[in-house]
N, C-alpha and C positions, 0 to 999 in steps of 0.2 A: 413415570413422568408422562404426563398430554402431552403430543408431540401432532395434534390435530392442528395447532396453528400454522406449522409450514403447508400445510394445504393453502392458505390465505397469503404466503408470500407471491410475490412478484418473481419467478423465476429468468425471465427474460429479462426484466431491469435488473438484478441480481449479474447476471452473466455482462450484461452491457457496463453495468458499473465495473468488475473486474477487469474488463478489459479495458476499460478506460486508465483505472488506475495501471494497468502494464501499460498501457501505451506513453502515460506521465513517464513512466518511467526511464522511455525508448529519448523520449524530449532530454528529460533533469541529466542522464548520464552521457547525453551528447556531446559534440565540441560547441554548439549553443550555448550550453552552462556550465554544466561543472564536470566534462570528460576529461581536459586537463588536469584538474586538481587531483583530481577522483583516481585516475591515475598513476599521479605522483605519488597520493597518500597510497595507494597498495603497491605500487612497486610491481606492478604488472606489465610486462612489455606488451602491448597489442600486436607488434610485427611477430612475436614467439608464437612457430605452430603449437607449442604445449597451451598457451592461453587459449589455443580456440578449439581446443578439444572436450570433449563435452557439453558444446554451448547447448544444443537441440534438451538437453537432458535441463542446464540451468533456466532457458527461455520457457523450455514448457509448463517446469516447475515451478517457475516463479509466477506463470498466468494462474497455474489451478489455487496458487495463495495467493493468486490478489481475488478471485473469483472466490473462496472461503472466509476473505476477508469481507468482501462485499453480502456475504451471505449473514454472517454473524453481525453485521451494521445493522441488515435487513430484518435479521430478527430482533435485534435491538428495539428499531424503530417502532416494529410491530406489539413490541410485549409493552413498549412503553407508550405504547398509543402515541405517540410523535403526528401531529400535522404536516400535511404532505405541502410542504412550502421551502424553501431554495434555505433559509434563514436557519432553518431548524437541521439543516443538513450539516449548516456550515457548524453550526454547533456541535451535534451528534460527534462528525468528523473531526471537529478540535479534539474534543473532547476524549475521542476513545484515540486519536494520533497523537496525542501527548500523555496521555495516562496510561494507555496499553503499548501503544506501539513503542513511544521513546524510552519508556523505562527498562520494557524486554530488552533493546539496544541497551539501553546505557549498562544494565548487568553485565553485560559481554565485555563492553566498550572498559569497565572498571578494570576486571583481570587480565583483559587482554592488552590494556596499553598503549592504543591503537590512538592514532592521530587524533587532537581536537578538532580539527577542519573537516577531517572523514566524517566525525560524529553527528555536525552540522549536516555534511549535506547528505545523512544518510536519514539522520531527526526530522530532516526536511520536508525530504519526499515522503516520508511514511504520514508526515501527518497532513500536508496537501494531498497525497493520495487519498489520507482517509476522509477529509473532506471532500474532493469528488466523488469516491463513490458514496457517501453518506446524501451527498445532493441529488444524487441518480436514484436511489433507492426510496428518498423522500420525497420527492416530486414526481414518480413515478410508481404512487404504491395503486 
């Protein structure tokens, strides 16, 4: 496989999109939005020190997959020759946050059982995410 095209990505809008979409993230599961629900649907006590044990391990982890995330948009946009305009992001970002991202969930979501509401605001953010950074990566190749 030619793997000469990641020479041509934007590695720094790459990183900047990632962190954008963790940061949406730091917003959506806020008491702003939806930290109550979000809550309720897991059953997670926030005052239990067992819930705040291994955050440093979940926060890091979840920036280096939003950061892989933003990578694999990035190579999208590049293999598919994508114009670098806002419009095309918002698109890209639909597109791969309801065909890639919501469906991985919803496999989960099927055997596991798990809240319709959780599903919402989980379907949510994965696909506002991935339209941010599809926008970051498109307007900034």
């Amino acid at each position: 496989m030619n793997t000469e095209f990641l020479n041509d990505i934007n590695w720094l809008a790459v990183l900047v999109a990632g962190i954008a979409y963790w940061a949406i993230g730091a917003v959506w599961y806020s008491k702003v939005l939806f930290a109550k629900k979000w809550l309720e649907y897991t059953k997670i006590n926030p005052n239990d020190p067992e819930a705040k044990k291994g955050m440093g391990i979940m926060f890091g982890g979840s920036l280096v997959l939003m950061v892989l995330t933003a990578a694999g948009l990035s190579i999208l946009v590049h293999r598919m020759d994508i114009t670098a305009c806002w419009m095309s992001g918002v698109k890209i970002g639909a597109i791969t946050g309801l065909l890639f991202g919501t469906t991985a969930i919803s496999v989960s979501y099927l055997y596991e059982k798990r809240p319709w509401g959780l599903y919402l605001i989980n379907c949510g953010y994965t696909v506002v995410g991935n339209i941010i950074a599809a926008i970051i990566v498109c307007c900034w190749q």
